[in-house]
N, C-alpha and C positions, 0 to 999 in steps of 0.2 A: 619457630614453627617445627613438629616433629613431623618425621616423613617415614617411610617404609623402614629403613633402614636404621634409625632413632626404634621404635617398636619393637624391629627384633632383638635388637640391643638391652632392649628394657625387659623386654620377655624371657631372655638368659636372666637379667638381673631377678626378676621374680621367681625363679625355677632355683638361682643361688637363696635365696629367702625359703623357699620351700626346702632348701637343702639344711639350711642352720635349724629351721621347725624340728625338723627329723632327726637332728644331731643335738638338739635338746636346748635351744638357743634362740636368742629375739628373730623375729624374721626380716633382716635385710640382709640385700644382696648387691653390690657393686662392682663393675668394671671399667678400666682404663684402655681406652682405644684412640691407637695412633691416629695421626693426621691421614696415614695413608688407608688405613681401615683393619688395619692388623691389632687384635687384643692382645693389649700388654700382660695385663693383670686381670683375674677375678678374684675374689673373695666374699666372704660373708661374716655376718658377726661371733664374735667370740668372748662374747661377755659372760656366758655359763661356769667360765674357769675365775670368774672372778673379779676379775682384773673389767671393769666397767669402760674401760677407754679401748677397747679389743671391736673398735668400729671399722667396715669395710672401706670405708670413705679416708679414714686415716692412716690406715696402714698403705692404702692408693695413693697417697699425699708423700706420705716418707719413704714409697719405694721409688719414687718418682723421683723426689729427691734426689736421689744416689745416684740412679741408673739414667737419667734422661738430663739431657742439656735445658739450661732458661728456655730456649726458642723450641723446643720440642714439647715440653712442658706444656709451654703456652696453646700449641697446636691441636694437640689433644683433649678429648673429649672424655667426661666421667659420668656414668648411669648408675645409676642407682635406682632403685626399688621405693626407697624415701628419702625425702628431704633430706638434706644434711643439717644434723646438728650444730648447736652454733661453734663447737669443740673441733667439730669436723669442717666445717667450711672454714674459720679462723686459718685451720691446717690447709687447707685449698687454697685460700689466699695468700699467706707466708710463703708457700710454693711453685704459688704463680700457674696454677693447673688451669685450662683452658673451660671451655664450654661446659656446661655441669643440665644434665637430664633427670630430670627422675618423675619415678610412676607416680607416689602421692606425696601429697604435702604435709607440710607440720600440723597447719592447720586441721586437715581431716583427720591425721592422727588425732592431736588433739580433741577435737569432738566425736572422733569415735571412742576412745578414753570414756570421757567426760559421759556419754550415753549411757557406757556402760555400767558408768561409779567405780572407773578407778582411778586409783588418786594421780595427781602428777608426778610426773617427774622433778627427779632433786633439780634437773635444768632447765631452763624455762624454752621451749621452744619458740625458734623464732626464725623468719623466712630469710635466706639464704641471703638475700641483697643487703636484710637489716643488719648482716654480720660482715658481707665482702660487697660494698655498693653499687662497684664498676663490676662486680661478674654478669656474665653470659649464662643467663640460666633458661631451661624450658620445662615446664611442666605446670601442672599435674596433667595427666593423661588420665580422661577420664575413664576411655573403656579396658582398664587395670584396675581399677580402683576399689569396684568388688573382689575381685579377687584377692587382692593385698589386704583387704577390710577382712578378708573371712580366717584371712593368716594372721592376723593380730590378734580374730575372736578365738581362734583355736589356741593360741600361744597364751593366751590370759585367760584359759578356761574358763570363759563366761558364752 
């Protein structure tokens, strides 16, 4: 169940998305927030340089890693903007990162893709449980959903 506090959360995550838009880049946006309600981490993606694995969810996975204990890890919560990739939950799971939010899903990606004719992706997307089965996940939130819809229409100029 999302609550006030899940929303705002998600609401930086889609304003980090509108920041990557801007900076010439796919539109996701994620953060890592402690157990106690203190954000660890934000980022957003960085696949414009190239380097296709420059995911917000991933680089959240492996700083987590470093910086935060198993039991801490586990405590924490990760938002995002969309789904995670199955590259990027694999790395959530290996990690052992806690509760996982995000605004929309693979799926509405996908058929807003698909709507618009454009082709897939090299990766097949696929829903977060069908990658990590025991994760804690919430989402899609539907009143984001336009909005993240209109930043994917803007980002693939259609």
């Amino acid at each position: 169940m999302v609550n006030d506090t899940d929303l705002r959360h998600l609401r930086r995550c889609v304003e980090l998305a509108e920041q990557a838009l801007a900076a010439g880049d796919e539109p996701f946006g994620s953060i890592l927030v402690a157990e106690d309600g203190t954000v660890l981490l934000e980022d957003h993606n960085h696949v414009a340089s190239g380097d296709r694995t420059r995911h917000p969810e991933l680089a959240i996975a492996r700083w987590a890693a470093r910086a935060l204990t198993p039991r801490e890890r586990a405590a924490a919560t990760v938002y995002t903007s969309g789904e995670h990739c199955p590259m990027c939950a694999a790395a959530h799971g290996w990690v052992g990162l806690g509760r996982i939010v995000y605004a929309s899903s693979a799926e509405q990606l996908s058929g807003w893709l698909a709507e618009w004719g454009v082709p897939a992706p090299p990766v097949r997307p696929l829903p977060i449980r069908e990658v990590v089965p025991d994760a804690v996940v919430d989402g899609p939130v539907p009143e984001l959903a336009a909005r993240i819809r209109e930043l994917h229409r803007r980002s693939l100029g259609v």
